[in-house]
N, C-alpha and C positions, 0 to 999 in steps of 0.2 A: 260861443263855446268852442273851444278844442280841443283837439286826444290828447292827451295826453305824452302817448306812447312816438309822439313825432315833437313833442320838446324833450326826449331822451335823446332820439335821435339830434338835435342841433346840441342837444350838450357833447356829444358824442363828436362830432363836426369838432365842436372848441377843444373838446380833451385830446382829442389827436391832429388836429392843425392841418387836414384834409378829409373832402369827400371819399377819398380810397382809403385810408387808415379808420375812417367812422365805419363805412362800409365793411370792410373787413372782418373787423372786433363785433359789431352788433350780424355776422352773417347774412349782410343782402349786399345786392349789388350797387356800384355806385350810382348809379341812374333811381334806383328804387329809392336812395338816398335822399340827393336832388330832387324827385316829386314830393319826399316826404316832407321838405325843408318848404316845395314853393307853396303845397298846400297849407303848412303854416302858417306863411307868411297871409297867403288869403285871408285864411280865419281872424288873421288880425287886422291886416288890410293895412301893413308895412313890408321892407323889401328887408329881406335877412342875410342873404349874401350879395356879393357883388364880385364881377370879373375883376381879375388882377393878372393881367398876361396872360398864362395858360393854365392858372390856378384860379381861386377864389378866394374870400375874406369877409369876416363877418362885419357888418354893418353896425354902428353904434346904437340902433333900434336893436339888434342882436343881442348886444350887448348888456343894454338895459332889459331885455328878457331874462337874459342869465343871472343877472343880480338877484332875479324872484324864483331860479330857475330850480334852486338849492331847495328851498321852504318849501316852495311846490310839490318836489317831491320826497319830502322829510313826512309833510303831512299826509299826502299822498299813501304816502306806506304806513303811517299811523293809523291813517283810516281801513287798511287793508288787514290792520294786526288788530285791530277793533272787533272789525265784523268777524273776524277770525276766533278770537275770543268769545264774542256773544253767540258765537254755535258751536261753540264748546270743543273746535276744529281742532285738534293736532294732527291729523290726518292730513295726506297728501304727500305731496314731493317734498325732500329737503337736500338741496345739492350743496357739498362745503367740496372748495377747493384747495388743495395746498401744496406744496413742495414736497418731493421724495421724502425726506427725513420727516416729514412732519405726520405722512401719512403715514411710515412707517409706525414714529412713536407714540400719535397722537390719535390723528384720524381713525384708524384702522381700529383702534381699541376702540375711541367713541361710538364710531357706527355700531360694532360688535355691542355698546352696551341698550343702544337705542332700541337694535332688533329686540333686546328682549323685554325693554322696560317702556318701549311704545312700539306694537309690533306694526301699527295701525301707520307711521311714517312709512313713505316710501324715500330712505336715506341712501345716496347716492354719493360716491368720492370723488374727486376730477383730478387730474394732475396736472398743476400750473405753477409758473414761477412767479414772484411778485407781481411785476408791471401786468402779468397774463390774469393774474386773480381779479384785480379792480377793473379791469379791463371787464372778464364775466361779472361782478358785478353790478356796473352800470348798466351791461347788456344786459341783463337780468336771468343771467344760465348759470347762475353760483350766488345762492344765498349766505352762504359764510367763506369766509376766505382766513386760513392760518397759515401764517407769511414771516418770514424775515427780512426785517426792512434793508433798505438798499436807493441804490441814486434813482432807483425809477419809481419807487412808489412815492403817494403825495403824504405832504405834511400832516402833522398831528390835526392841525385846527381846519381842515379838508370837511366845508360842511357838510359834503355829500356821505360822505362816509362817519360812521361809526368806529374807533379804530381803540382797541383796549390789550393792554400786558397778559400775556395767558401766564406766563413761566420765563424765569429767567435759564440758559442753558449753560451752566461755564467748560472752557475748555478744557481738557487735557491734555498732558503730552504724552503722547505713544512711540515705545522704543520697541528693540529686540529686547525677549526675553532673559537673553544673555549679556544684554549692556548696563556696564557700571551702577545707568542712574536705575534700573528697574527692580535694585535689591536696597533702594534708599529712601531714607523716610525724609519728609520734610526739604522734598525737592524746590528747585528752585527756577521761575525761567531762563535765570543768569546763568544757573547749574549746565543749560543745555546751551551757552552761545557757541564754544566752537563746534557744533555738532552741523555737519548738511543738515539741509533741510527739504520734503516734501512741500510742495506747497501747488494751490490752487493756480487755473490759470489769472492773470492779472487783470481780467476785468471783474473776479471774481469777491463778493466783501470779503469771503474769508479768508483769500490772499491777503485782503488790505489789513482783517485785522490780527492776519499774525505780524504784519511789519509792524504796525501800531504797538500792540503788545510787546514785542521786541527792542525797538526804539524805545522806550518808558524802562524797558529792563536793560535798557544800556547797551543794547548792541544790534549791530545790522543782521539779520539774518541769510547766512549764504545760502541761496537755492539753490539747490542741487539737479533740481529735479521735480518735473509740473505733471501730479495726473488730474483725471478729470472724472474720475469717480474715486469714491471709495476703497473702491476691490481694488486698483494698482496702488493707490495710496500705501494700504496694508501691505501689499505684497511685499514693493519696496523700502516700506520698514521693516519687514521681516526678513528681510533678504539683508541688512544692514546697511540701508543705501541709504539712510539717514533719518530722522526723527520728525515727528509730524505733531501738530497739535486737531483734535478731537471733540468732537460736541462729546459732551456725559451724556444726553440723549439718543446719542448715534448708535444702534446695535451696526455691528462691523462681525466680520465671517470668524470663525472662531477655528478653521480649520490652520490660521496663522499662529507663529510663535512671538508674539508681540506682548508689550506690556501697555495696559494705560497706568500712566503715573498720576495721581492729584500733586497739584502745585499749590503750594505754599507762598506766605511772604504776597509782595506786591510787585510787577501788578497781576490781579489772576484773571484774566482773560474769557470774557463771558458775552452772551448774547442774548438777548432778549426776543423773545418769539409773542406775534400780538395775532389777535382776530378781527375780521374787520367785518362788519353788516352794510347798507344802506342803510343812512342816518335815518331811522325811525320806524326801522324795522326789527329791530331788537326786542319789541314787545310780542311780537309776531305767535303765536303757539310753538308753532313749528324749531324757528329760528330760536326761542327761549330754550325750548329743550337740546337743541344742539348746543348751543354754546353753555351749557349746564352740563352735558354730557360730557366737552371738552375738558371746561374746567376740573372736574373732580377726574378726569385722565391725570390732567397734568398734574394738579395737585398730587396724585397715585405716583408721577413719575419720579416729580421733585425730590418727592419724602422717599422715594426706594434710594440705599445709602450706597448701588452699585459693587464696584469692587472693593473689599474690600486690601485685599494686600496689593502691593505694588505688581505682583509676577502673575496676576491674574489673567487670563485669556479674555479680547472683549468676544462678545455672545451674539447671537442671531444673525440677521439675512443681512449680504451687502450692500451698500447701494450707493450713488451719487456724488461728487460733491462740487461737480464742474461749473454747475448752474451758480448763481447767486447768491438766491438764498438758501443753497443748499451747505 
């Protein structure tokens, strides 16, 4: 027999490609690591790493551990959302992690509906960026994670993970309320190529996907100018320092003179926001009711028709957009 909770940890070794980065993510130290790994290897009574200069390296016995290592713990949490069922448990902790914007438009609302439709969770928010969310939840400090994907989270078919669409987000373009395009219907993102541009800094996606969406609409966007939240974003829109594009989910400060305009025509520039579990945790009590609580946010957000005229002011608190997926 063996714990379990010390083949997280060698997954944890393989997901981050060092004892100090496994270390880290799951909160122990490297050495606690390392006993955690050699007492493994006992209980099975093969060798799991091995020295490689002043590093390490997982052994092909390791290796063929991880192939089972997935199932292992798909079932593992199957069996946890069972017994959790059979005592009728939605009770207890329920941590979901996500991205500023996400908490803003998503999270925030959800927990606000759980307190009152399961007052019996102890639901909890965390604030993390992609790679930081699957990160908690392999370590097991974030039972749901709502993310926009990006180069550091893993692929769709990622056994370990549960990973599904909550809501698609499309963009906007935000001007002064005094510019041309914010008194026009049936704007275009062609409408805005000689316009400066705001924009993310460049390891950011939604730097990448306003050039993406730009490129498709025929032209290179000139950056004018890089913030790394929200709040200067807005400013220097409203200040006429040039034009930015916007999640429709984003509440942005409204004490600005700015417009969001809907865009028209092709291409219209959108992003897709997913949630992710431990594969086989999904049936969980707890985890069920969260990502049910989500869902019908989002679906609430989707369906709200926003602004509706062009010169409209966008509404609520500022926040972020430096991070990734934010």
């Amino acid at each position: 027999m063996f714990d379990l909770r010390r083949l997280r940890v060698l997954r944890a070794v393989h997901h981050h490609g060092t004892v100090t980065g496994a270390a880290e993510a799951l909160h122990l130290t490297p050495s606690a690591v390392s006993q955690q790994i050699r007492q493994l290897a006992r209980d099975l009574g093969v060798t799991l790493l091995e020295p490689e200069g002043r590093r390490v390296r997982l052994t092909s016995a390791a290796h063929v551990l991880l192939d089972h290592a997935d199932a292992l713990s798909t079932r593992w949490e199957r069996a946890v959302a069972d017994l959790a069922r059979h005592s009728e448990g939605a009770a207890g902790p329920l941590r979901m992690a996500g991205y500023p914007t996400g908490i803003a438009t998503l999270l925030a609302p959800a927990t606000s509906r759980l307190r009152r439709t399961h007052p019996e969770l102890q639901t909890s928010v965390l604030e993390a960026e992609t790679g930081e969310c699957f990160d908690m939840l392999l370590g097991g400090s974030a039972d749901i994670a709502v993310f926009v994907p990006d180069p550091s989270y893993p692929p769709a078919d990622d056994r370990r993970f549960d990973q599904q669409v909550l809501v698609e987000d499309p963009q906007d373009l935000l001007v002064p309320t005094d510019h041309p395009l914010a008194t026009r219907t049936g704007v275009t993102l062609a409408d805005a190529a000689l316009e400066d541009w705001i924009a993310a800094d460049t390891a950011c996606n939604h730097s990448w996907m306003l050039h993406v969406a730009c490129s498709a609409a025929g032209f290179t966007p000139r950056i004018a100018h890089r913030a790394t939240d929200w709040v200067g974003a807005t400013a220097l829109v409203a200040h006429g320092l040039g034009a930015a594009l916007v999640p429709r989910l984003l509440p942005v400060a409204a004490e600005y003179p700015v417009a969001r305009v809907r865009l028209h025509g092709r291409p219209q520039p959108s992003r897709s926001i997913l949630t992710a579990v431990r594969s086989g945790s999904g049936d969980h009590p707890a985890v069920a009711h969260g990502l049910a609580a989500l869902a019908e946010t989002a679906a609430r957000a989707a369906a709200d028709p926003g602004p509706q005229e062009v010169h409209a002011r966008v509404r609520g608190p500022a926040e972020g957009v430096g991070a990734a997926a934010r």
